[in-house]
N, C-alpha and C positions, 0 to 999 in steps of 0.2 A: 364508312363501311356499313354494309345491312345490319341490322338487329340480331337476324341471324345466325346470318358468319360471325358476327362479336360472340354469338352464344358458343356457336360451335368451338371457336376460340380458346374460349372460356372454360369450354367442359375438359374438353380432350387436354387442356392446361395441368387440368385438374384429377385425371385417371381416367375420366368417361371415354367409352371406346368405341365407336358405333363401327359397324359392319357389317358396308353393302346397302343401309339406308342413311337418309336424310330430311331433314323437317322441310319442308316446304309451304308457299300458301297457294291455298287450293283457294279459288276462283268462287266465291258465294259459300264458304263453309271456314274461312279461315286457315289455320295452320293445322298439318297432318304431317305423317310421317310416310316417306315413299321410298320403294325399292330404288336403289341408283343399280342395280346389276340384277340378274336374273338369281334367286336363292332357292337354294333347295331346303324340305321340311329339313328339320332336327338342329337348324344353323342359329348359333349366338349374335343376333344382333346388334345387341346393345346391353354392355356391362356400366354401372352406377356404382361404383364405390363408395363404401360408407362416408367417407369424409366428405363428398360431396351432399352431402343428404343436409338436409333442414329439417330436427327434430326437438323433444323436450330436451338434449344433452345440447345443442349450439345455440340456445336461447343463452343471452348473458347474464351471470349467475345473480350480479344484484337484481337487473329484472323478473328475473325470476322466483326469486325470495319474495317479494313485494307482489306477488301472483298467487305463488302460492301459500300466503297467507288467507287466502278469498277461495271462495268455494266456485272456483272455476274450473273447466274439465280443459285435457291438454289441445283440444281443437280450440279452444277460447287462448292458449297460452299461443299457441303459434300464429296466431290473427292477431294476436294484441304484438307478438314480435315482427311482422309485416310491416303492421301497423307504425312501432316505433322506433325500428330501424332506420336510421341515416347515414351505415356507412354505407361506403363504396363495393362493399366484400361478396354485393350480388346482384350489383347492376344491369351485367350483361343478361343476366338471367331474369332480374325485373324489369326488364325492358320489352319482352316478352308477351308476359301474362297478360292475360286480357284484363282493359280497363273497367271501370266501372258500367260503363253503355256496349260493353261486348256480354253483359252477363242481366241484361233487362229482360232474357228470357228467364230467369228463375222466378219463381214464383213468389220467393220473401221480399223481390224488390215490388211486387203489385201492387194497385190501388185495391183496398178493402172490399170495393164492390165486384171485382173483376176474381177476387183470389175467394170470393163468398162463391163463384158459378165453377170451381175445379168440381171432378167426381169426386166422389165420395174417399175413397184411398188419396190423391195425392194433397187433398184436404187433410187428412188426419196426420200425413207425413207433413204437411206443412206447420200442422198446429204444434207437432212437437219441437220442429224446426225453431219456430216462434217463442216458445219456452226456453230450449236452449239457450237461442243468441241470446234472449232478455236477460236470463241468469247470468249468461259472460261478461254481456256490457258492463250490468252491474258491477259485475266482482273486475273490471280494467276501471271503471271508475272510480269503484273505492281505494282500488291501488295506484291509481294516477288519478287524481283529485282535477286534473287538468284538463284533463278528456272530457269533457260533460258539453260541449256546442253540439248543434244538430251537423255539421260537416263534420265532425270529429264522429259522430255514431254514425255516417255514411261511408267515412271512411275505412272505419272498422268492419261494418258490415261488406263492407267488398273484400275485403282482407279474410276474412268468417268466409265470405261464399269462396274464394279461390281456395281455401284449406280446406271447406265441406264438399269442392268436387275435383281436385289434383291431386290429393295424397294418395297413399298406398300403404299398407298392410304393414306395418313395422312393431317388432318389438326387441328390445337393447336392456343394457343393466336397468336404465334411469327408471322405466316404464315396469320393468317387475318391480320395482321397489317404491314405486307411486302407491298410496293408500289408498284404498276403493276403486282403481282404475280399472275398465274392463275393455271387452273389444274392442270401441268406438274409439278407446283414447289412443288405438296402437297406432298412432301416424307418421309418418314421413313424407316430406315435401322433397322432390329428385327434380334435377336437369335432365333437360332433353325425353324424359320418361315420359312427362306430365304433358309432351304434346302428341300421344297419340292418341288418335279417336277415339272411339268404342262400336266395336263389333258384335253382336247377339252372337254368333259364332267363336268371335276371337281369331287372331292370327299370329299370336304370338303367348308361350307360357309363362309367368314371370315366378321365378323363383330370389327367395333372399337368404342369403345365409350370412357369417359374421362380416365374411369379404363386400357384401354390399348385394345389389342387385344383379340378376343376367336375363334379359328377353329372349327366347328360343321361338324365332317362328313351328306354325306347328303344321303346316302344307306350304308348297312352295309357291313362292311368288317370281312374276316377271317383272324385269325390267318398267319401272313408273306405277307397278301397283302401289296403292295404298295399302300402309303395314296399318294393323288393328289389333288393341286388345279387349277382352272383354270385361267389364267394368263389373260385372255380375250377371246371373240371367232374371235380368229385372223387366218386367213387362213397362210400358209408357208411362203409367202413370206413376209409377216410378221414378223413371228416365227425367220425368218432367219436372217432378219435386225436387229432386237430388240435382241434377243438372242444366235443369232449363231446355229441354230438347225434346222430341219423339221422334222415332222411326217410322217410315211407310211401311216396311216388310222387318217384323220383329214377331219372334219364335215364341219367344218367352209371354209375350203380350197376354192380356185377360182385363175383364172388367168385374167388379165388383156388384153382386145384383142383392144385396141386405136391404135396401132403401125398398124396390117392393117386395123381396118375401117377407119381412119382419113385419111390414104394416096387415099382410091377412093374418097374424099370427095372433090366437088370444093370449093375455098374460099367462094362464095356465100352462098353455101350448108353450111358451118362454120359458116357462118354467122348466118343464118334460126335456126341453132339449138343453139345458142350460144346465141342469143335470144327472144328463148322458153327456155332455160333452163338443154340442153339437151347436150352439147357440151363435150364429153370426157368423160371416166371412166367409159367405156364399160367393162361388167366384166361378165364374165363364170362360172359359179359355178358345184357343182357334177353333177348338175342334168338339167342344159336351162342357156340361157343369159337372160342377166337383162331387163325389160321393156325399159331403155334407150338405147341400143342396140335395141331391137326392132323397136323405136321412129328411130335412125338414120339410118337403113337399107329402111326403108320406105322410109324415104325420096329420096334413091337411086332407088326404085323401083315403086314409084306411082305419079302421079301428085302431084303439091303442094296444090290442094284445098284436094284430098284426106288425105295427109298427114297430114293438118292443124285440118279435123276431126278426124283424129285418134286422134293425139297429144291432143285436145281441149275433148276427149272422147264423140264424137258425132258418132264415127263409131269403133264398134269392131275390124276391121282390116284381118275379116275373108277373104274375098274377095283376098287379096296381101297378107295372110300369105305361100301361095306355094311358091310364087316368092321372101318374103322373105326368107325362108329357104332354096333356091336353093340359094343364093347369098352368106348366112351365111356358107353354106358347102363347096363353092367356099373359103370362106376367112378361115374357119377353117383348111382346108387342105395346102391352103398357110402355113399358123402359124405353122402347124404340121411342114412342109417341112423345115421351118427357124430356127423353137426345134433343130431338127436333123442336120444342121448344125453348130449351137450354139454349140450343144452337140460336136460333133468335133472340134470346135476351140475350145472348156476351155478342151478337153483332149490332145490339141499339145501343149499348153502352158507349156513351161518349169518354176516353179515356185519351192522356198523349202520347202513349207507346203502340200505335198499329200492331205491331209486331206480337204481341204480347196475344189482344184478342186472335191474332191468325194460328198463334202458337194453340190456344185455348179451343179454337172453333176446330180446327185437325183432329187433336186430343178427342175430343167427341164424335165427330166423324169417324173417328178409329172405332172407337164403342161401338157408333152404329151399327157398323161394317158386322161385326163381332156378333152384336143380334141378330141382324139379317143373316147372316149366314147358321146361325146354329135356326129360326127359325122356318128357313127354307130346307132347314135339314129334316126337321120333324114334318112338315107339312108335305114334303114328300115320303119318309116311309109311313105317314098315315093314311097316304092312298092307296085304296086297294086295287 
């Protein structure tokens, strides 16, 4: 029997109720979720009941004492439970998941010279990624003394990546009553949930109450459409950290631009904006840069009482907005020029994941796009 059909099996076995879709595989993207009937908005899809769920309450409780004696967070406890389960009790459901070589687009499986050329944001998402898992390993080795070969932390870390991009929003008794735990720890691992895409829009609302899960599409779908939820409205470099993926048409998208306004910035000038409030995470979106981008090109371009009214919103900024957007097309065009080298060093790199540099060379090209367009935007209303 398919993989599939054992899951589907499996679920509906088990209380999962789907309606009107079905997981399929799509043809060069894997596994998706698609209408089997034509759906109108406001319709329940797909119900998850709690007992179907993979959470810190069906971790088995000696393994669990011996966890939670180690200062590991509950994404480290459900990956070390992947990890060292050997029953039967969720086969059909890990037969599934992607393997190890389904997930060499994320970034934590990279070679160090490949994961050193990300932008600037899903670098800093990765480095804390990178903290994480080390802190977890740790704390599954000192609680299993056993775990310590290099297949054994390869293992685990696939285990780590399908829990850091399947779960979902959960919180139960166990989880209020966990010491120190905050958002990140609220997970749950669901059937049949865990295989729909992600959507910049979304196509479905997920709500969870005691009863478990319910997905409500939220506009209607026909017959064979792809059902979609939205994972968040997270821009690429994001997408890319967290899940190994980028979108060609994504809403939410933005690029990070600190790397050149910080370098024309004196330590003083660091100073003034660092406190008002202003200091760093300068960001670009489809369409202008952010207000704080704004705030810190002034300061390169006006006095500091002028600047203080802006900042203080005592002055619209009309006045120094030419001379700032002459300055911003100056540094956007840098950023372009530095893409395009970027983009040639991650395609000399000799590395054995192809896949990996195409994912990486896109991700930039997506920037690009992002500069060019915001600086064909000032270049035209500076003609007169």
């Amino acid at each position: 029997m398919d993989t599939l059909q054992e899951l589907l099996e499996w679920a509906t076995s088990h209380g999962v109720k789907l309606n009107g879709i079905a997981p399929e595989r799509i043809p060069g993207r894997g596994i998706g979720v698609l209408a089997t009937r034509d759906i109108q908005a406001d319709e329940i899809v797909l119900d998850v009941p709690t007992n179907c769920l993979r959470t810190l309450s069906t971790v088995p409780k000696a393994r669990l004492r011996k966890l939670s004696e180690t200062s590991i967070s509950v994404h480290g406890i459900l990956a070390a439970d992947l990890t060292l389960d050997k029953s039967t009790k969720y086969t059909p459901w890990d037969a599934i998941v992607p393997c190890a070589a389904d997930l060499v687009g994320m970034p934590l499986t990279w070679p160090a010279e490949l994961q050193a050329l990300l932008p600037p944001h899903s670098r800093e998402l990765l480095e804390k990624q990178q903290t994480k898992f080390n802190r977890d390993w740790a704390a599954v080795t000192t609680a299993f003394p056993d775990l310590r070969a290099d297949d054994d932390r390869e293992e685990y870390r696939h285990a780590w990546l399908l829990v850091n991009s399947r779960t979902f929003y959960y919180l139960n008794a166990a989880l209020k009553r966990r010491r120190g735990a905050t958002k990140d720890d609220h997970m749950a691992l669901q059937p049949v949930a865990d295989l729909f895409n992600h959507g910049d829009e979304g196509g479905c609302h997920v709500a969870f109450g005691s009863d478990g899960f319910a997905f409500r599409v939220t506009t209607p779908h026909k017959k064979g459409d792809e059902v979609k939820i939205c994972y968040g409205r997270h821009g690429n470099d994001f997408l890319l950290a967290e899940y190994g993926f980028v979108m060609d048409e994504n809403c939410w998208d933005e690029a990070l631009l600190d790397e050149v306004v910080l370098e024309r910035l004196s330590e003083r000038q660091r100073g003034r904006l660092e406190d008002a409030g202003f200091l760093g995470r300068y960001v670009l979106d489809r369409e202008t840069v952010c207000h704080r981008t704004q705030v810190a090109l002034r300061l390169l371009c006006c006095k500091v009482g002028e600047w203080m009214r802006f900042v203080n919103g005592n002055d619209d900024g009309e006045a120094s907005q030419t001379a700032v957007d002459m300055l911003l097309l100056e540094l956007l065009r840098e950023y372009a020029t530095r893409v395009d080298n970027t983009i040639e060093r991650v395609q000399d790199l000799e590395v054995s994941q192809q896949l990996q540099k195409d994912i990486l060379v896109e991700r930039w090209r997506q920037i690009r796009r992002l500069l060019d367009t915001r600086i064909e935007g000032i270049e035209r209303e500076s003609r007169p």
